[in-house]
C-alpha positions as CSV (number, residue, x, y, z in Angstrom):
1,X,65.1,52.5,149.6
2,X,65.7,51.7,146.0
3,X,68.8,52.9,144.3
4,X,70.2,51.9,141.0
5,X,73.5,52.8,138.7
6,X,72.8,54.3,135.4
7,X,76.0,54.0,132.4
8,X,76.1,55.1,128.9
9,X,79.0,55.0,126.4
10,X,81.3,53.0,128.0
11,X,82.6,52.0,124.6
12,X,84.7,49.1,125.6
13,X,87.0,48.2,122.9
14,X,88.0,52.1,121.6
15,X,91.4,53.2,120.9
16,X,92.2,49.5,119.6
17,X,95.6,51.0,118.0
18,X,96.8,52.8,121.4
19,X,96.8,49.8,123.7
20,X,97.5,52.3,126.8
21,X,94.3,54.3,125.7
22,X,91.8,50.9,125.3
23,X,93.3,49.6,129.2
24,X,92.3,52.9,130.8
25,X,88.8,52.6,128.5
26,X,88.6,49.0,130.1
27,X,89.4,50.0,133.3
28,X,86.9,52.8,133.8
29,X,84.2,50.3,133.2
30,X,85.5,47.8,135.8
31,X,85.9,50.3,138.2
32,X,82.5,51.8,137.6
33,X,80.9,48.3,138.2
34,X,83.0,47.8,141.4
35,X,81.7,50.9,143.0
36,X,78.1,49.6,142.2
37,X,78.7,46.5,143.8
38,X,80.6,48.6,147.0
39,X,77.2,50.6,147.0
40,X,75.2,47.7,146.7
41,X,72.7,48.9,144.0
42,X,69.9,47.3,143.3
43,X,69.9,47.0,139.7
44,X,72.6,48.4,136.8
45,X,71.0,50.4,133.5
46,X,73.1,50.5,130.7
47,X,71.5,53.1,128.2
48,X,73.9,51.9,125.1
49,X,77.2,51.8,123.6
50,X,78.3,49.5,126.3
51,X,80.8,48.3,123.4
52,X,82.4,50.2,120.3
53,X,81.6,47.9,117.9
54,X,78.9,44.9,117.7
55,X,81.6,42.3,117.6
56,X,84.7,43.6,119.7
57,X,87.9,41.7,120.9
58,X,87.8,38.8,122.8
59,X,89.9,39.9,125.2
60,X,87.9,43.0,125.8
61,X,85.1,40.7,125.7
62,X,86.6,38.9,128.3
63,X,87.0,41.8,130.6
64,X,83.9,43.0,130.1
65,X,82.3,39.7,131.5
66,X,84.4,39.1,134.3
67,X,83.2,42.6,135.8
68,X,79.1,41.8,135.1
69,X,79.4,38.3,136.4
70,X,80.9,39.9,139.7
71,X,77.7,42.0,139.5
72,X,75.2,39.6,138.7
73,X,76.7,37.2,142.0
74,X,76.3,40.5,144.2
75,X,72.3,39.5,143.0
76,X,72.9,43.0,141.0
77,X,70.1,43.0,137.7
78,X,72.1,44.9,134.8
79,X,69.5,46.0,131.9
80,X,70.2,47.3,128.3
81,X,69.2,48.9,125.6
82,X,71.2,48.9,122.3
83,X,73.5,51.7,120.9
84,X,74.5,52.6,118.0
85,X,78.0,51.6,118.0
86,X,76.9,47.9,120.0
87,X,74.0,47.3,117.7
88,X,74.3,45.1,114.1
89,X,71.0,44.8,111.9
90,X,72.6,42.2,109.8
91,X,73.1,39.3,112.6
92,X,73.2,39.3,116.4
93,X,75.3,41.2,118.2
94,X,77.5,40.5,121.3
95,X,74.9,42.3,123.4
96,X,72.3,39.4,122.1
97,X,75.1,37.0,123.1
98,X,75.3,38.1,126.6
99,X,71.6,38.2,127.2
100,X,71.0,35.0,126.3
101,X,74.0,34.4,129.0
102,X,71.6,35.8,131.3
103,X,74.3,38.6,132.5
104,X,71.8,41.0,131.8
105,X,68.8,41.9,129.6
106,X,67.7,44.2,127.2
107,X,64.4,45.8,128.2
108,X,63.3,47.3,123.8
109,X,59.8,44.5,123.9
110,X,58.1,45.9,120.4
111,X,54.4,44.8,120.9
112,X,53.8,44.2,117.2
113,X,49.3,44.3,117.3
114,X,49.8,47.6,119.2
115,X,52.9,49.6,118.1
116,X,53.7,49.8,121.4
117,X,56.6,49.0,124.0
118,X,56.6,46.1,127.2
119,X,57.6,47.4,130.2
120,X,60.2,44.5,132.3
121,X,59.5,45.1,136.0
122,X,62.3,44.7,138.0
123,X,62.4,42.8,141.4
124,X,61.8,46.1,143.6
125,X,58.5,46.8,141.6
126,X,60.2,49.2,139.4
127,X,59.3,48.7,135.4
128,X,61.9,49.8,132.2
129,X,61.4,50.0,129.2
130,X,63.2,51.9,126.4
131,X,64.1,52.1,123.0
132,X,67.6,51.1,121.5
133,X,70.0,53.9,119.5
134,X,70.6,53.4,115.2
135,X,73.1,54.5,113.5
136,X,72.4,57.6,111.0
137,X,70.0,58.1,113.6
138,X,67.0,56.0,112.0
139,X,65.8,55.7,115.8
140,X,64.8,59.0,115.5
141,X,61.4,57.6,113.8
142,X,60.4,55.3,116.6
143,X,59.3,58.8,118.3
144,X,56.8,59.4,115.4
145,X,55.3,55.9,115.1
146,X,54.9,54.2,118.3
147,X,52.2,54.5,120.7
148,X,53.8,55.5,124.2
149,X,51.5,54.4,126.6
150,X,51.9,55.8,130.5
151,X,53.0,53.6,132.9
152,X,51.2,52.0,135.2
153,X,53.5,52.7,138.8
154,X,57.2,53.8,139.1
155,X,58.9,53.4,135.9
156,X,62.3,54.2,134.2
157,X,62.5,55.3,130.1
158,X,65.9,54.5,128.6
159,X,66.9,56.0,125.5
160,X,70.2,56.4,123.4
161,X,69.1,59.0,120.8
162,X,69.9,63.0,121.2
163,X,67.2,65.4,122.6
164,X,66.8,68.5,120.4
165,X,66.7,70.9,123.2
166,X,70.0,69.4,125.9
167,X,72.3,69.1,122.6
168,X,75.3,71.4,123.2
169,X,76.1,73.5,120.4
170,X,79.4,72.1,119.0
171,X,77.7,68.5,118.7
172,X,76.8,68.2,115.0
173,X,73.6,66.3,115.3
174,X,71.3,66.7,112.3
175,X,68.4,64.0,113.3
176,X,67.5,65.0,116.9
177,X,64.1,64.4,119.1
178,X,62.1,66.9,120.4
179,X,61.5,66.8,124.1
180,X,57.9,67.0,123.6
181,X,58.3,63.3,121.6
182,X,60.1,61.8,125.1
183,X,57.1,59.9,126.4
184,X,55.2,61.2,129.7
185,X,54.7,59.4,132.8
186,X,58.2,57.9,133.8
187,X,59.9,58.5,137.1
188,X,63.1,58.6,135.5
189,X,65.1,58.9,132.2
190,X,67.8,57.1,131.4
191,X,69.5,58.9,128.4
192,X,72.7,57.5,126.6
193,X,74.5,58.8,123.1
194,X,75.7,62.1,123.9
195,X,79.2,62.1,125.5
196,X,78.2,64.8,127.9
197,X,77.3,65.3,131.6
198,X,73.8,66.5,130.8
199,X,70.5,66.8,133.1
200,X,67.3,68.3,132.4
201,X,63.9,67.6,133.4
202,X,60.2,66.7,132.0
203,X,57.2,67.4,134.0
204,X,59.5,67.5,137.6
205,X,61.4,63.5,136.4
206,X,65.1,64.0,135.8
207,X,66.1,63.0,131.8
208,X,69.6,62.8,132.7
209,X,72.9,62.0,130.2
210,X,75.7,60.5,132.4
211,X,78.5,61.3,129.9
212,X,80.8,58.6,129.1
213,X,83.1,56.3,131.7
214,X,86.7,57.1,129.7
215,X,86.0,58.3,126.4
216,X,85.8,56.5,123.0
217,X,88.1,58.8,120.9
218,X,90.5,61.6,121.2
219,X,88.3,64.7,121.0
220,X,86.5,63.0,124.1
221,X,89.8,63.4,125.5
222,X,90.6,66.8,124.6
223,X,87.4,67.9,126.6
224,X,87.3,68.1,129.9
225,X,85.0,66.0,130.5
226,X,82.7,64.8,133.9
227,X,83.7,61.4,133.3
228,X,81.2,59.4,135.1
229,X,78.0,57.7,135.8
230,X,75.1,58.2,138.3
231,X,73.7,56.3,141.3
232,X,70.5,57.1,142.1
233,X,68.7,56.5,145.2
234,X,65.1,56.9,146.4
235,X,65.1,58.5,142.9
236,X,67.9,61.4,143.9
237,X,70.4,60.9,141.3
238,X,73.7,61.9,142.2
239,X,77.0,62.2,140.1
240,X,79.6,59.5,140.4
241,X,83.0,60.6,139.0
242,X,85.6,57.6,137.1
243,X,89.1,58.5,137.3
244,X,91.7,55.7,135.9
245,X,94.1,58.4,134.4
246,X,96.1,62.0,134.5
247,X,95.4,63.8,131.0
248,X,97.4,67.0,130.2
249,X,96.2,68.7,127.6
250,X,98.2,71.8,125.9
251,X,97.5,73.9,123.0
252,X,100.0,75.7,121.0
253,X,99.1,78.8,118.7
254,X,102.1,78.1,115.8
255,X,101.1,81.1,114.5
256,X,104.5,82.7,113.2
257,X,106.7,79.9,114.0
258,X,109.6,78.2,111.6
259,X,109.1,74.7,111.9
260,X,112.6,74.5,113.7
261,X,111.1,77.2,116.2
262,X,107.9,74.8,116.8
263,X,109.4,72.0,116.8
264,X,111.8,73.3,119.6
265,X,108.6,74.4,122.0
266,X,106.9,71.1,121.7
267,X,110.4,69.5,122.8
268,X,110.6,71.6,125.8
269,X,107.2,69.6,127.5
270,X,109.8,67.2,127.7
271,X,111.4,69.2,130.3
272,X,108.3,69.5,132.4
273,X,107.4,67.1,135.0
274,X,105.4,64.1,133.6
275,X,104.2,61.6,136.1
276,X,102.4,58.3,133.8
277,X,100.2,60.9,132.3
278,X,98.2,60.5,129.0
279,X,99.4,63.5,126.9
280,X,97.6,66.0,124.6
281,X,99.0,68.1,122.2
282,X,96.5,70.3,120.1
283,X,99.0,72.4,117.8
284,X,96.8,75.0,115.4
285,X,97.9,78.1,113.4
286,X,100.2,78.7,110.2
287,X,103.7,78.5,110.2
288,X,105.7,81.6,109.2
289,X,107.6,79.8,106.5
290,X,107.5,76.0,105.5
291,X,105.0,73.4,106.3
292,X,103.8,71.0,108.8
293,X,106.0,68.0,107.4
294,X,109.1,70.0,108.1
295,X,109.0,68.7,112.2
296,X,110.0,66.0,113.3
297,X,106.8,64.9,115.3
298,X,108.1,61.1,116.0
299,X,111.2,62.6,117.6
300,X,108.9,65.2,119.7
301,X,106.4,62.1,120.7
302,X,108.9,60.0,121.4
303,X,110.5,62.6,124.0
304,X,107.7,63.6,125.9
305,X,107.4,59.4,126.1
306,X,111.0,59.3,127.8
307,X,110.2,62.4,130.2
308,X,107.3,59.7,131.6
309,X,104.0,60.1,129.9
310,X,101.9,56.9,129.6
311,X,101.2,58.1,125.9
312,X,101.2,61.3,123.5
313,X,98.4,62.6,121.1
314,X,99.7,65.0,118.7
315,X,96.7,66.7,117.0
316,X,98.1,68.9,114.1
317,X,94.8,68.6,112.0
318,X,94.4,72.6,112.3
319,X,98.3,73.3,111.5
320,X,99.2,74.7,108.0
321,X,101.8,75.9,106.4
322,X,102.4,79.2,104.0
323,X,102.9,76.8,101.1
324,X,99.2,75.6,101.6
325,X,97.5,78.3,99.8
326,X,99.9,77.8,96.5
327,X,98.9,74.5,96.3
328,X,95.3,74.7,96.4
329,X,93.5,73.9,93.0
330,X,90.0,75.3,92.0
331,X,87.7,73.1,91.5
332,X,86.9,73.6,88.3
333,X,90.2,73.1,87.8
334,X,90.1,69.4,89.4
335,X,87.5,68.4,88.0
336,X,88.9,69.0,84.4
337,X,92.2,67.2,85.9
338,X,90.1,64.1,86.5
339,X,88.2,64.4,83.2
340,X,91.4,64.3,81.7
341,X,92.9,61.1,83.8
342,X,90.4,59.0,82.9
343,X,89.9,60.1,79.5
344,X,93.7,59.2,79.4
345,X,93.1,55.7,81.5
346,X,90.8,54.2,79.2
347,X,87.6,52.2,80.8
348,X,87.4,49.0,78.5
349,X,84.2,47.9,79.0
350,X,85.3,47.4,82.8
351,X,83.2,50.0,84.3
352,X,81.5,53.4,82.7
353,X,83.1,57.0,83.0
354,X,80.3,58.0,84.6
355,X,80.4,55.2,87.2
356,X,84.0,55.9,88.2
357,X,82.7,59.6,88.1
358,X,80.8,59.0,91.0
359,X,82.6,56.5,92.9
360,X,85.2,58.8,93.1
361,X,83.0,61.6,94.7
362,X,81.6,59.1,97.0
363,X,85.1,58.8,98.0
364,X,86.2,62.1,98.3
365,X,83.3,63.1,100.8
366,X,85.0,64.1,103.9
367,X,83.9,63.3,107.7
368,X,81.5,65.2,108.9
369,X,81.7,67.3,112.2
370,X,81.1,65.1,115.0
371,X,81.2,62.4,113.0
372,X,83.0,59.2,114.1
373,X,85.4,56.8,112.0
374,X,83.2,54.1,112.4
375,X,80.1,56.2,111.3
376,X,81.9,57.4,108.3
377,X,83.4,54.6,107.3
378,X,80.0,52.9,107.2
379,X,78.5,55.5,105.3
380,X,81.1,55.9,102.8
381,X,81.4,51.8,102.3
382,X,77.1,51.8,101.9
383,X,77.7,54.5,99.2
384,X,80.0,52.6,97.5
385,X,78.1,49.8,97.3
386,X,75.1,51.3,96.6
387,X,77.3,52.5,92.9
388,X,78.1,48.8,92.8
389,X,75.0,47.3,92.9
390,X,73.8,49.7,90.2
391,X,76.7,49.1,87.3
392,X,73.9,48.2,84.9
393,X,72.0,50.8,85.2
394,X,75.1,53.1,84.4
395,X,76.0,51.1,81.4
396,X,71.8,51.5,80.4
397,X,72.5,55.0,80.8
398,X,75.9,55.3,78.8
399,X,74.0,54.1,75.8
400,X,71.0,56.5,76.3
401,X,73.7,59.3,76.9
402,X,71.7,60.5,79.8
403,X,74.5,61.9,82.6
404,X,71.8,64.0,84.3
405,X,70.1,60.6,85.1
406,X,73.1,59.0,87.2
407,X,73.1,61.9,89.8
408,X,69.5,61.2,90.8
409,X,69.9,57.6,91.1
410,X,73.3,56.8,92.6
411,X,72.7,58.5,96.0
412,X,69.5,56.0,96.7
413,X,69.3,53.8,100.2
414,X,71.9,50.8,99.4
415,X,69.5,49.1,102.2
416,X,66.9,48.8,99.6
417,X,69.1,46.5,97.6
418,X,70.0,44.4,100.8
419,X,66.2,44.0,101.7
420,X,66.9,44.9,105.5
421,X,65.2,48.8,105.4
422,X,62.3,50.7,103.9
423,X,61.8,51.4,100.2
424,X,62.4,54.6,99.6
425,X,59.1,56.8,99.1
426,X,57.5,53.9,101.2
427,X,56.7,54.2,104.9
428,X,59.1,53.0,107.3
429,X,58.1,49.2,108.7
430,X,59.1,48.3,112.0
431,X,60.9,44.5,113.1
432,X,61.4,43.0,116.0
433,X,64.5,42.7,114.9
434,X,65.0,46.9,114.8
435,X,64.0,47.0,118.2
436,X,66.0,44.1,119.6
437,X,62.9,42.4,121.1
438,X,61.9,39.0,121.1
C-alpha cells in the first residue's frame, strides 16, 4: 500500500518579531514531520512555501534541516515545488541549497523543445511533477502556454497557484486558474498557496489544499483554522490535524465606549483564566468620545501577559474615534496641500516635480486585501524603482512640458529594466530558471 504526506505553507521563519509566535510556527513543522516518520510514509510532498522568505534565518534554517534529515534516514523521499514566498528569480534560493543537499528534490523539469513538464518517478512507481508558485501570481501563465501531456501510470500534479472555482470568498485573489486549465490524467493533486483546508475533485482525483501547519501571519490566526496536513494512503487522503498551541480569540464591539470604559473591558481578560495561551484581541467600532490613542494598550498587553498568556495580539485596525471624521481632508484638498509643499521645498535640479509627484503616490498606495507585507513591500519597492530608473525621461519631459506623458510611462514593469521578465507588449518567454528545473 502506498501512502504519502502532502504539506503546504509551512512558512518557517514567520512572525520573526514575536519570537513565541515563530517557535510554535517551527514547531508545527517538526511535529508534522515526526508524525510522518511515526506513520512511516513513503515519500513527503511539499507543495510550496515551505519557508517565508528565500533566504530565512539560520537558525530556522537549522531547525528545518534537522527535522528532514530525520526523514530522509527513515528512507522517507520529501519532494518540492517552489512557492511564492520560498522562491527568488534573482539568485538561488535556500530551497536550491537543500536540493543540491539531497534532502529532497524539486520535481518543476521544464522540457525546453516541447513546452512541456518531466515527470520524477518515485521509488513505489509513482511519478510527480508540478509547477512552482510566483509572486504577483505570474504562474498563472504557465496554465496557458505549456503543453500538459497525460501521464503515463499513477501520477501526482503539485501546484501552488489558486484555483478560480475552490477560492473562498474573502480571499482577494485577482489572478486565479480555472479548473478546466488543471491538467487531466493525475491520480492526485497536490495544491499549496491558499491557507485553507480545501478539497474538491477533477474527473473522480481529489485536488486537495491542506491549509497551513501554524499560520504565517496574524489573520491566519484570527481564523479558525484546520491547521494540518494530509496522509494519504492507497490514494484515500485523510486529514491530519497540528496542534503546538491554545489560541483565544475575542472580539470587542467598542461601539459607544470612552476610552477609559474600553480600556477597563480589555483589562478585565486579565481576570479570566489564561493557561500559556496565545491571545487575540480583535477590537472594532467607534468610540463615543476621544480616539484610539487615548488607551493605554501596552499597560492592557502587558496584563493579560501577567495573568499567563504565552503572547497578546491587539488588532485595533478597525477602531476609530469620533475625532476621525474632523480630521479627514478631501482629496482635492491634499493634493493642493502637496502642490503647495513642494512648490515651497524647491527641487534644484535634484529630481523633477513631477518625479517626486509620483514617487509619492507610489508610496501612498495602500495594501491590498489579502495582501501580505512581504508582497507589498515588494511591489511598492519595484515601483519605486521603476520611477528611479526612469529620472531622465522625467527631466526629458519637464522640458517638453508634457505631464500627461509621465502617468503612462511610470507604472511600466521595472523587470524590463532588470532584464529578468518579458517586455511589455511582448509574449512572455519561459527559463529554466522560472520553473526551477535543471
Amino acid at each position: 500500500m502506498v501512502s504519502f504526506a502532502h504539506l503546504a505553507d509551512c512558512h518557517l521563519g514567520a512572525f520573526g518579531r514575536n519570537h513565541k509566535l515563530r517557535e510554535y510556527n517551527l514547531r508545527s513543522f517538526e511535529r508534522a514531520i515526526e508524525i510522518c516518520i511515526d506513520r512511516d510514509v513513503d515519500f513527503i510532498i511539499i507543495a510550496g512555501d515551505l519557508f517565508h522568505n528565500p533566504h530565512p534565518d539560520l537558525d530556522v534554517v537549522d531547525r528545518a534541516v534537522k527535522s528532514l534529515v530525520k526523514a530522509r534516514k527513515k528512507g522517507i523521499r520529501i519532494y518540492s515545488v517552489y512557492g511564492s514566498h520560498d522562491f527568488n528569480i534573482a539568485k538561488a534560493s535556500l530551497v536550491d541549497v537543500l536540493e543540491s543537499a539531497e534532502l529532497f528534490k524539486k520535481v518543476v523539469h521544464y522540457l525546453d523543445e516541447s513546452q512541456s513538464l518531466e515527470h520524477v518517478e518515485d521509488d513505489t512507481g509513482i511519478k510527480i511533477t508540478g509547477l512552482s508558485g510566483r509572486k504577483s501570481r505570474k504562474d498563472t501563465s504557465y496554465y496557458k502556454e505549456l503543453n500538459f501531456n497525460e501521464p503515463d501510470g499513477d501520477a501526482i500534479f503539485v501546484f501552488h497557484t489558486p484555483i478560480a472555482e475552490m477560492k473562498p470568498v474573502d480571499i482577494h485573489e485577482k489572478e486565479t486558474v480555472p479548473l478546466s486549465s488543471i491538467p487531466d490524467g493525475y491520480k492526485y493533486y497536490a495544491g499549496g498557496h491558499i491557507h485553507r483546508n480545501l478539497r474538491e475533485e477533477k474527473d473522480g482525483s481529489p485536488i486537495i489544499y491542506p491549509g497551513v501547519t501554524f499560520g504565517s501571519s496574524y489573520t491566519d490566526l484570527e481564523k479558525d483554522l484546520d491547521r494540518g496536513f494530509y496522509i494519504v494512503e492507497d490514494w484515500e487522503p485523510g486529514h491530519v490535524p497540528v496542534d503546538v498551541c491554545e489560541i483565544r480569540r475575542v472580539d470587542i464591539d467598542a461601539d459607544g465606549f470612552l476610552p477609559s470604559e474600553l480600556e477597563e473591558k480589555l483589562l478585565e481578560l486579565s481576570n479570566s483564566e489564561i493557561h500559556e495561551e496565545v491571545v487575540l484581541v480583535k477590537v472594532s467600532g467607534i468610540l463615543r468620545e476621544g480616539v484610539p490613542e487615548d488607551i493605554d494598550f501596552m499597560r492592557v498587553r502587558r496584563k493579560i501577559e501577567e495573568a499567563g498568556a504565552e503572547t497578546v495580539f491587539l488588532n485595533r485596525r478597525n477602531l476609530e474615534g469620533k475625532t476621525v471624521e474632523r480630521l479627514k481632508i478631501k482629496e482635492r484638498d491634499e493634493s493642493e496641500i502637496e502642490d503647495k509643499i513642494m512648490d515651497e521645498y524647491g527641487f534644484n535640479d535634484i529630481v523633477t516635480k513631477e518625479f517626486a509627484k509620483d514617487l509619492l503616490n507610489v508610496l501612498k498606495v495602500e495594501k491590498g486585501g489579502g495582501e501580505t507585507n512581504t508582497d507589498y513591500d515588494e511591489r511598492i519597492w519595484h515601483e519605486a524603482w521603476n520611477l528611479i530608473y526612469k529620472l531622465d525621461e522625467y527631466e526629458d519631459m519637464e522640458e517638453e512640458d508634457d505631464e500627461s506623458q509621465v502617468s503612462d510611462n511610470f507604472v511600466e514593469d521595472v523587470d524590463k529594466n532588470k532584464g529578468t521578465e518579458e517586455k511589455k507588449g511582448q509574449k512572455e518567454q519561459f527559463s529554466l530558471t522560472d520553473f526551477g528545473g535543471n
